[in-house]
N, C-alpha and C positions, 0 to 999 in steps of 0.2 A: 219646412213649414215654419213660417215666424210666429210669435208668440208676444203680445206688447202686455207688460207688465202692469206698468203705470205710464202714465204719458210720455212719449218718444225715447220709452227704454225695451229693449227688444230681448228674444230670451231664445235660444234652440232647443225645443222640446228634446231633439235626438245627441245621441253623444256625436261632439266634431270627425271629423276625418280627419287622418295625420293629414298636416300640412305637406306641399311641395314646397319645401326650404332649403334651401343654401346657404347656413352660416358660416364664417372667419372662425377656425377653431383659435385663434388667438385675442383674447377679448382687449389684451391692451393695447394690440396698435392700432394704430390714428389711421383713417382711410378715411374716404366722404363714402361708402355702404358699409353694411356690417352686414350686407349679402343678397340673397333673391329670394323671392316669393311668387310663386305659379299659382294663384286662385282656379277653381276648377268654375267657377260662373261670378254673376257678377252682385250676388246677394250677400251682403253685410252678413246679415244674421248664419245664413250656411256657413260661409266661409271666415270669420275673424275669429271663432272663439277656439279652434284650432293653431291659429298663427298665436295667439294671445298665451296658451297655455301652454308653445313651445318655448315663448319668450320667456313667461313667466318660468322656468324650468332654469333660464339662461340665468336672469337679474332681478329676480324675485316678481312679485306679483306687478303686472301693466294697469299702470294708472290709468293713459291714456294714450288715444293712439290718433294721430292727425291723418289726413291724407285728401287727395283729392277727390273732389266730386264727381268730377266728370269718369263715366266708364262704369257708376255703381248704379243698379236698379234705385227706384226711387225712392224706396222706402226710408235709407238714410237715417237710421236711429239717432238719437243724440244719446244713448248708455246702452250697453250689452251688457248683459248677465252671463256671466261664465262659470260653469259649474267645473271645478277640477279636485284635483288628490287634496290638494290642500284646505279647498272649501269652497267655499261660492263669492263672487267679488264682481262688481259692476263697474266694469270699464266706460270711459268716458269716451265719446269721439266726435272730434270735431272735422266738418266737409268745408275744404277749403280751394274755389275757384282757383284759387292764386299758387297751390299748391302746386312744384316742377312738374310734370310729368312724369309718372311712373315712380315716383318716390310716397312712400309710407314710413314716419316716424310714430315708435313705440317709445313711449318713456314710462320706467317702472324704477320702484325703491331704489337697484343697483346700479343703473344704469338709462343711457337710449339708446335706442336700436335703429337706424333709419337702413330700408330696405327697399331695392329693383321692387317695382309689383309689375311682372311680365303679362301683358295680355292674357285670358283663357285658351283663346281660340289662336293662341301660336301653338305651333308643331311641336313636340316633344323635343325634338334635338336642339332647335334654337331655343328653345326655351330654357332649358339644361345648359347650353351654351351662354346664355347670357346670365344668369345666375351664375352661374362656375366664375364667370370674370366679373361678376359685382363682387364674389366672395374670396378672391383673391388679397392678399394680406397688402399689396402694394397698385390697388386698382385705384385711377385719381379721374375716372372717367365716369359722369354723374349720369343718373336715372336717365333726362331726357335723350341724350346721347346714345348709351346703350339701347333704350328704345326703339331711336332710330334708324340703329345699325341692324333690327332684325328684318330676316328677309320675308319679303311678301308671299303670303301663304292662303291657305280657305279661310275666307273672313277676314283675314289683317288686311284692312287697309291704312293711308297713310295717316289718318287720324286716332287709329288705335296704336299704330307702332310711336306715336306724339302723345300717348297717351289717354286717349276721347274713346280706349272701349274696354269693355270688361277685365278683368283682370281673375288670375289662379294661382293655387298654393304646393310647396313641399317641404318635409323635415330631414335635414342631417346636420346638426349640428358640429357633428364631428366630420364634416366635408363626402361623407360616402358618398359615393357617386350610383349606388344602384337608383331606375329608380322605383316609385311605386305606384 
């Protein structure tokens, strides 16, 4: 359930759900990802404030977080409110037509985090699969690419493996590989 604050700022009444992420447990080397993110639907409000407060965990608190328009329900907040350990903080987000495909950039105090966003409706294993190799320490192969390397599945088609549909989330920072 979304929650609008003040005008086009959104809020998750319920606590997030860990993310489906796949971070570089190496935060200083240089790659074009810093990993994968499997959103479980395609709702801003359900699914960012999770990813947000894994990040936040990584590089201090998310300022703001870019990404493309296409693939998210319409509601398209311009600020989320996220409630975590450390306190409540309203993130910024900007929807950007022009934005690659399947690319989402986090930038917070320590850091940016630019991240895979794998379709929802891909399979568990390619999804896990393409994540695994966005978060590889010496991966030089960009969001649209990997996207379009996944294989066609219920619901993927070739607009959503380019980016044009929902997208899902996971957390392991430290590369675990179970998932959840």
């Amino acid at each position: 359930m979304l929650t609008i604050t003040q005008p086009g700022t959104a809020a998750s009444p319920a606590p997030p759900p860990r993310p489906r992420l796949r971070l570089q447990p190496d935060l200083s080397a240089r790659t074009l990802l810093d990993g994968g993110w499997w959103p479980r639907s395609a709702d801003p409000a359900a699914e960012l404030p999770g990813l947000i407060l894994a990040i936040d965990e990584r590089h201090g608190p998310v300022a703001q977080i870019m990404l493309g328009s296409a693939g998210w329900d319409a509601s398209r907040p311009g600020r989320l409110r996220v409630d975590g350990p450390a306190g409540r903080h309203t993130v910024r987000l900007g929807w950007y037509e022009t934005m690659p495909a399947g690319l989402l950039t986090a930038t917070a105090r320590a850091g940016r985090t630019d991240l895979l966003t794998v379709p929802p409706q891909t399979s568990e294993a390619a999804a896990w699969a393409a994540m695994d190799q966005a978060a590889q320490a010496g991966n030089r192969t960009h969001a649209p690419a990997l996207l379009a390397a996944l294989p066609p599945g219920p619901g993927i088609t070739s607009s959503a493996r380019a980016g044009g549909a929902d997208r899902s989330t996971r957390v392991s920072a430290d590369s675990a590989s179970s998932p959840q």
